[in-house]
C-alpha positions as CSV (number, residue, x, y, z in Angstrom):
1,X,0.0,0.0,0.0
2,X,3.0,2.5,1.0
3,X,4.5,1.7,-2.4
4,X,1.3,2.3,-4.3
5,X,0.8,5.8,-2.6
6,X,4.9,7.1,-3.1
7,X,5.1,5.2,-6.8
8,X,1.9,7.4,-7.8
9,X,3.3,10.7,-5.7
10,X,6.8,9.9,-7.7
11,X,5.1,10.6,-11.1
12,X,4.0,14.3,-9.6
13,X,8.3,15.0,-10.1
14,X,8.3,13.9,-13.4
15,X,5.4,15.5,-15.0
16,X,6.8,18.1,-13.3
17,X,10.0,17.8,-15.0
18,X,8.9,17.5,-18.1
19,X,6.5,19.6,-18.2
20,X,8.0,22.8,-15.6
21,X,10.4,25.1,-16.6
22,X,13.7,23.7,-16.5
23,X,15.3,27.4,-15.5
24,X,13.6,27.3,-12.3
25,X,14.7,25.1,-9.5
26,X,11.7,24.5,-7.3
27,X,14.1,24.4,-4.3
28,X,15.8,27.9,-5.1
29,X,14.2,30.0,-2.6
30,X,15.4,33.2,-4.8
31,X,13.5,32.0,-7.9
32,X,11.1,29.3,-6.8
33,X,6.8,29.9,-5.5
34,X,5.8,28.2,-2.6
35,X,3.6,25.8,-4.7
36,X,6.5,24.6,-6.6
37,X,8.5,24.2,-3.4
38,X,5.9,21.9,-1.8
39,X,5.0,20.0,-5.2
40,X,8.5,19.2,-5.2
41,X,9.0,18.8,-1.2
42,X,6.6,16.5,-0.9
43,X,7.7,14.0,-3.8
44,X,11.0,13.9,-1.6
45,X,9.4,11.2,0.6
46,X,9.3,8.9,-2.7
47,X,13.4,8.2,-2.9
48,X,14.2,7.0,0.6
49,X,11.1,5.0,0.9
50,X,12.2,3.0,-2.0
51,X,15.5,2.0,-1.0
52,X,14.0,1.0,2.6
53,X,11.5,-0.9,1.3
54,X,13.6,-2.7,-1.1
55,X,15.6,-3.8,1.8
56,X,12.4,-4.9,3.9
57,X,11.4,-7.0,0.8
58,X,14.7,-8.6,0.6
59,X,14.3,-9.6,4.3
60,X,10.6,-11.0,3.9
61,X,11.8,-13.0,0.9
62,X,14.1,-15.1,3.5
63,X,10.3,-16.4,4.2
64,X,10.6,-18.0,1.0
65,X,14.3,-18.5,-0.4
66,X,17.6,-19.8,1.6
67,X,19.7,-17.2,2.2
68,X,22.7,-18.6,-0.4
69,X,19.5,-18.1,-3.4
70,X,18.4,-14.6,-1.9
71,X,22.4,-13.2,-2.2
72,X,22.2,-14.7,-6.0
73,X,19.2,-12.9,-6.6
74,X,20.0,-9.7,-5.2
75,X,23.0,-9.7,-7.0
76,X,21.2,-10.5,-10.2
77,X,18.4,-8.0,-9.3
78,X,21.0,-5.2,-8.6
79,X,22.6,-6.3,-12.2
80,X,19.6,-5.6,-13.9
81,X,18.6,-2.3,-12.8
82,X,22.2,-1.1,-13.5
83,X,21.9,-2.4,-17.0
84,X,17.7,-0.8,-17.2
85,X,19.1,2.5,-16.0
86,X,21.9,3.0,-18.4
87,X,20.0,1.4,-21.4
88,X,16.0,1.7,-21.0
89,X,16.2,4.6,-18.8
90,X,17.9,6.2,-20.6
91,X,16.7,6.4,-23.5
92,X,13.1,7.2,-21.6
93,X,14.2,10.1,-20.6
94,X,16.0,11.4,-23.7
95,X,14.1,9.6,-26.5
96,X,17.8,9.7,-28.2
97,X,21.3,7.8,-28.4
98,X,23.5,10.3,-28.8
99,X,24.7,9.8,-25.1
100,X,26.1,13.2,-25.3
101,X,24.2,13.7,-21.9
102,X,23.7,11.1,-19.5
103,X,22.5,11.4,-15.9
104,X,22.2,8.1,-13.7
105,X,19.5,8.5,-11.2
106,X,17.8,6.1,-9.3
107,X,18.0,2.5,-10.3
108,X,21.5,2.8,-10.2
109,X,21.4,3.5,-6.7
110,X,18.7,0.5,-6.1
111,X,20.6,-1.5,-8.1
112,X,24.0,-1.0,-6.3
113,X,22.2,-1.2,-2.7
114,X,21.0,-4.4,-3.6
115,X,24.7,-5.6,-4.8
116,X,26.0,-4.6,-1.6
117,X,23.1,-5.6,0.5
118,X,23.5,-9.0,-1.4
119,X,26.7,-9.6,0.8
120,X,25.7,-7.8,4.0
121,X,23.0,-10.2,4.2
122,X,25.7,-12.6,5.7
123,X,26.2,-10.5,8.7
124,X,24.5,-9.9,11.7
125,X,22.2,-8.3,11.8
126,X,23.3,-5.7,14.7
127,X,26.5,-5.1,12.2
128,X,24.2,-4.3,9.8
129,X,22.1,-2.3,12.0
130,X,25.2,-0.5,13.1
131,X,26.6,-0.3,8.9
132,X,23.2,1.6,8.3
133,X,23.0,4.1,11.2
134,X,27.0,5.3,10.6
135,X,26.1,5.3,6.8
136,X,23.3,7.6,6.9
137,X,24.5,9.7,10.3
138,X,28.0,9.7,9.7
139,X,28.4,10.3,6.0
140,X,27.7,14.6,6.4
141,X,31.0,14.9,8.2
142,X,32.5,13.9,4.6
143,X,30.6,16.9,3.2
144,X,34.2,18.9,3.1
145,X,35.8,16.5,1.0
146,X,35.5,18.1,-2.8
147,X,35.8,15.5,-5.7
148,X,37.3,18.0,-7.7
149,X,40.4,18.0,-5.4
150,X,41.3,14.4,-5.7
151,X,42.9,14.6,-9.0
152,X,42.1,10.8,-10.7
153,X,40.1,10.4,-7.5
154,X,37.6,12.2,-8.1
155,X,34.9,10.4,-9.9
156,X,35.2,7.7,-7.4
157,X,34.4,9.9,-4.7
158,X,31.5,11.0,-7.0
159,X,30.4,7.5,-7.4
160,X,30.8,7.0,-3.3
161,X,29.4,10.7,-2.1
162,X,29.6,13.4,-3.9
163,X,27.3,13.8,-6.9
164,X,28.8,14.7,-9.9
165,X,31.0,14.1,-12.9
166,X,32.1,10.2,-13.5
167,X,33.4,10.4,-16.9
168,X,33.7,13.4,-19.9
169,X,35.2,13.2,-23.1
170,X,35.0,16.1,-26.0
171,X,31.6,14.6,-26.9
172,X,30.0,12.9,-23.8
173,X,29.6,13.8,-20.1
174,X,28.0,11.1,-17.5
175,X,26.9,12.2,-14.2
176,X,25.8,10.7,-11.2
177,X,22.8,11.8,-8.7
178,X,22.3,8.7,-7.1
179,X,25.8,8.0,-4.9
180,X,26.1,5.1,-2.6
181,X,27.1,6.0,0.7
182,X,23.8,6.6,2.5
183,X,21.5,4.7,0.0
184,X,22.7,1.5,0.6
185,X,23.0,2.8,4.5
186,X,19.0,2.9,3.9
187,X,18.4,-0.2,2.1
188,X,20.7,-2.1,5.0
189,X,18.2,-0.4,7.5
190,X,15.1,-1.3,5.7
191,X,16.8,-4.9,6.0
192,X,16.9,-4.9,9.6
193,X,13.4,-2.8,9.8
194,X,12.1,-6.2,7.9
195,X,12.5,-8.4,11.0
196,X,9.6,-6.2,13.2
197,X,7.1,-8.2,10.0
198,X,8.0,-11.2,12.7
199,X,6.4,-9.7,15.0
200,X,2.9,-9.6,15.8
201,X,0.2,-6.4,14.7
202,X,0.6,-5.3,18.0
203,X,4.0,-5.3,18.5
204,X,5.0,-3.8,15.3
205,X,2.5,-1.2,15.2
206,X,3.9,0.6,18.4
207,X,7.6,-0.1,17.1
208,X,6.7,1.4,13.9
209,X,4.9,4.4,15.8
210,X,7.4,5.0,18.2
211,X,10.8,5.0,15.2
212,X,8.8,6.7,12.9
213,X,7.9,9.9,15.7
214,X,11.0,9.7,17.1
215,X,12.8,10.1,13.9
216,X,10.2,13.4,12.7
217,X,11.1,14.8,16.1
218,X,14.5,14.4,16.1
219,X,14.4,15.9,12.5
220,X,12.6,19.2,14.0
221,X,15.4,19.3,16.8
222,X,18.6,18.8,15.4
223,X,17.0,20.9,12.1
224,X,16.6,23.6,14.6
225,X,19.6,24.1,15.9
226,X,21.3,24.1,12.8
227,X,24.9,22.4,14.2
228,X,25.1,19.0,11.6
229,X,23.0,17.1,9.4
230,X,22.4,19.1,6.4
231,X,25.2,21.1,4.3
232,X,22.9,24.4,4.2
233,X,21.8,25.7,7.1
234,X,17.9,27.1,7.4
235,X,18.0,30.8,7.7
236,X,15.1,34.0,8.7
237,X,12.8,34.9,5.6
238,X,11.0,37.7,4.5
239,X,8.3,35.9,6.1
240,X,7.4,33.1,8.3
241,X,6.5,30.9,5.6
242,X,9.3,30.9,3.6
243,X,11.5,31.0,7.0
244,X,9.7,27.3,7.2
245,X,10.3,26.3,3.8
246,X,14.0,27.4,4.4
247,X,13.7,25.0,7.2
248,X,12.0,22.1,5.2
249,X,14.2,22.7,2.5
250,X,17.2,19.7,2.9
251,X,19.5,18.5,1.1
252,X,18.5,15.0,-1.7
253,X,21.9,15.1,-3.6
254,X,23.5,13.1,-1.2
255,X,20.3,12.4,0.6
256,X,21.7,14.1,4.4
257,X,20.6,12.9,7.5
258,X,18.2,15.8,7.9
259,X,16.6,14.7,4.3
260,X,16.5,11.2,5.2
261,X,15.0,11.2,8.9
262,X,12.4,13.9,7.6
263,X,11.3,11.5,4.7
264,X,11.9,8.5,6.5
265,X,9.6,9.2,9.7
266,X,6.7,10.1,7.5
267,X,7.2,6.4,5.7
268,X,7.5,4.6,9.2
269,X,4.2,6.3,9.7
270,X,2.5,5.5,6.6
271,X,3.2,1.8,7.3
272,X,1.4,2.4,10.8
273,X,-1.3,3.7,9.7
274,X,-1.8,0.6,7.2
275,X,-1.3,-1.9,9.7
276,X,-5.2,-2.3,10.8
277,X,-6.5,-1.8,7.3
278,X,-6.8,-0.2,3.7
279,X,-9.6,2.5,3.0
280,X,-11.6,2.0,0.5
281,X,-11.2,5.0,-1.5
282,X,-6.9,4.4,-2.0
283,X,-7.2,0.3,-2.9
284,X,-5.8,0.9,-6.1
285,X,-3.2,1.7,-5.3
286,X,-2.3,-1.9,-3.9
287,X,-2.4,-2.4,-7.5
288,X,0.4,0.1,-7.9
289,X,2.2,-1.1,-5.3
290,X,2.6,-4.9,-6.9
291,X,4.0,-3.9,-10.0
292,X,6.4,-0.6,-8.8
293,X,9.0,-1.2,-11.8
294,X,7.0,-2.3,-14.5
295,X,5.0,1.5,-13.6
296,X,8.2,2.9,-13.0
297,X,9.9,2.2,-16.6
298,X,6.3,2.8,-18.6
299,X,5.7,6.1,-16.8
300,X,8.4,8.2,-17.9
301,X,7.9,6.7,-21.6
302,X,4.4,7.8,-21.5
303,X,5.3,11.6,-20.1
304,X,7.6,11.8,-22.6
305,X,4.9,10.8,-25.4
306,X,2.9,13.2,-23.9
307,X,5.6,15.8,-23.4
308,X,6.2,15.2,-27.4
309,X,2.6,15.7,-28.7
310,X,2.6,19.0,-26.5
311,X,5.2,20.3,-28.2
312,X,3.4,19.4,-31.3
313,X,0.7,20.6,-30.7
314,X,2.0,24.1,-29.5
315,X,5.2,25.0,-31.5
316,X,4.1,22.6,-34.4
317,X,7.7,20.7,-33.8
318,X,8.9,17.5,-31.8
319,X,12.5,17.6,-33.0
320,X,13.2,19.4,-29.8
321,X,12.1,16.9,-27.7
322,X,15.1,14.4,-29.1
323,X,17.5,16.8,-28.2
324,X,19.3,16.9,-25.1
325,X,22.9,18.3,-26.1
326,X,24.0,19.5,-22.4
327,X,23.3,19.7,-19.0
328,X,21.0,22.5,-19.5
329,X,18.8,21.0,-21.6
330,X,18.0,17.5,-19.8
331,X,15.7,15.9,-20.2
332,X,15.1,17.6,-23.7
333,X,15.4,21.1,-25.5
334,X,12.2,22.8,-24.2
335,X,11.2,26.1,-26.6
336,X,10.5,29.5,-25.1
337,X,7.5,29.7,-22.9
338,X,7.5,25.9,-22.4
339,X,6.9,25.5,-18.6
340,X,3.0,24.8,-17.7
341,X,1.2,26.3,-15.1
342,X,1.8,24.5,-12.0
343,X,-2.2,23.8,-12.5
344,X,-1.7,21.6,-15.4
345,X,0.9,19.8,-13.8
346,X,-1.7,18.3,-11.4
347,X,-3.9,18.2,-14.3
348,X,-1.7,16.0,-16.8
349,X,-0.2,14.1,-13.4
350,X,-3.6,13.1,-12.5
351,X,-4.2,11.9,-16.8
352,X,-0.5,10.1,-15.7
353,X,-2.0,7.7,-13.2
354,X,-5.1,7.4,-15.1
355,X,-3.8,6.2,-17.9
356,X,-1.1,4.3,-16.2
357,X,-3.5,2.4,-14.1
358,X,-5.3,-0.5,-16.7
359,X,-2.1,-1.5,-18.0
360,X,-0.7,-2.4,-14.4
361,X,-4.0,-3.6,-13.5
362,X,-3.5,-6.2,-16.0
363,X,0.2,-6.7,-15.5
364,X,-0.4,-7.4,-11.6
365,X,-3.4,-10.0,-13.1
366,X,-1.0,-11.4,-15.7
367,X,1.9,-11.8,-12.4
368,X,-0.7,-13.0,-9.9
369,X,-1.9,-15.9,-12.6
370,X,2.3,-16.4,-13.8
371,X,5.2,-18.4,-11.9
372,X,7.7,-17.6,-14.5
373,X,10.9,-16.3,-13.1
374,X,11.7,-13.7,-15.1
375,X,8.3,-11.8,-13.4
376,X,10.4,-11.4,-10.2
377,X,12.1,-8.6,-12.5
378,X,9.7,-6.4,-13.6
């Protein structure tokens, strides 16, 4: 059900960027409005819940598979989103293969979590416990070290930490959002977290009540007193409002801690609040929530497809949207006065889900019917 709700919330960020103005950064407080702060504030939650739920999932699927076949599969899982996210993602996002612009985002990280978490699975599982919590709390007091001043170094540290640069040539540039340190710190967490499904309703509901409250509220203090855990502090506005979005506004490239324990208390939440039942009126989204990849890879494909017969339909040219020549212009080339009113963003998101929905209604029928192995991958 949690997946269902955050992969639907997820597609509100990529409507949006493909369909917002790219010279706008909803998180700039000198350029961005307070509705575009929050559309994209509140699709941060989508990220970290991911990675902790993949590692929950690997630890309910000891239920079913020795722990020798679950390390092959998570090394063969992780394999496979590396090779969708430099292939398939890819060319989603760019509808081109030029590769003259690349930008890894976030199966990479998923499927690198799972490589590693593929290993750490043979641990205990305090060491993991105690691998997660230095990952994600430790890892700002690297925040000094600059990748650009390691020399050959450097895109290591940018694969490790620091997003950024991996490889440029005259003609191509790759870059890397999704770094590894406090992912997989996350995914081996939501590993550990798996063990409370052990437990009894009871039990887990007031473990899952009492992390998820403790980690909001230890968000709002260590936020406020601005001494670690983010790499920007929050500073006074012109108003109280934007004073709290300066607060709110954290730091998702590396995830810090303050990012991570504000999205992460929310999801602990969530998962309470599902324990004693689904309403009514959000089912479908269990539907959502069975097929997460299969909705993930179709979903940017059909924004772009949309994203192309807007153009079409406005400028009377798609060429633009096949064009993505440098960082500037990523996803595509959008034409003066392309951005949409933050209006029709919710508009077309809303069209997004609606006409995502049949075809993973009948993908989770078509799994739900299938043993076949290869359905453990999309």
């Amino acid at each position: 059900m949690v997946r269902g709700l955050i992969i639907a919330l997820m597609a509100l960020d990529h409507v949006r960027d493909f369909f917002g103005d790219q010279s706008v950064q909803p998180t700039d407080l000198a350029n961005t409005t307070v509705a575009l702060f929050f559309t994209r504030w509140i699709t941060h939650i989508c990220a970290p819940t991911f990675f902790l739920l993949s590692g929950v999932s690997a630890r309910l699927t000891l239920g079913r598979m020795s722990k020798p076949a679950l390390s092959r599969f998570l090394l063969s899982r992780g394999a496979w989103l590396l090779f969708l996210e430099l292939l398939v993602m890819r060319f989603a996002l760019q509808f081109n293969v030029d590769y003259q612009v690349t930008i890894i985002t976030v199966l990479w990280g998923l499927g690198w979590a799972m490589i590693v978490l593929a290993g750490l699975i043979w641990l205990p599982t305090g060491f993991i416990a105690g691998f997660g919590v230095i990952l994600i709390a430790g890892h700002n007091a690297l925040d000094a070290i600059d990748a650009g001043s390691l020399g050959p170094w450097g895109p290591l540290w940018s694969f490790l930490h620091e997003p950024g640069i991996l490889f440029r040539t005259r003609h191509s540039v790759v870059v890397v959002s999704y770094v590894l340190i406090p992912w997989v710190g996350v995914t081996a967490l939501g590993y550990v977290l798996g063990q409370i499904y052990q437990y009894d309703r009871a039990r887990r509901g007031r473990l899952l009540l009492r992390i998820g409250l403790s980690m909001t509220v230890g968000f709002v203090a260590l936020r406020w007193f601005n001494v670690y855990g983010d790499p920007v502090p929050w500073t006074t506005q012109r108003s109280a409002l934007w004073t709290v979005i300066s607060f709110l506004n954290t730091n998702k490239y590396p995830p810090s801690l303050l990012f991570l324990a504000m999205t992460l208390g929310p999801t602990l939440l969530l998962l309470r609040a599902f324990e004693n039942g689904v309403p009514r009126l959000l089912r479908p989204a269990l539907i959502l929530g069975t097929v997460p990849l299969f909705f993930y890879i179709l979903h940017f494909y059909l924004i772009h497809l949309l994203a192309t017969a807007a153009s079409y339909l406005r400028f009377g040219e798609v060429a633009n949207t096949f064009r993505s020549p440098d960082l500037a212009h990523f996803p595509f080339t959008q034409p003066p006065g392309w951005g949409a009113p933050i209006g029709v963003i919710y508009l077309l998101w809303i069209a997004v889900i609606v006409l995502m929905f049949p075809l993973c209604y009948w993908y989770a029928r078509f799994k739900a019917r299938r043993n076949d192995w290869w359905l453990s991958y999309l």
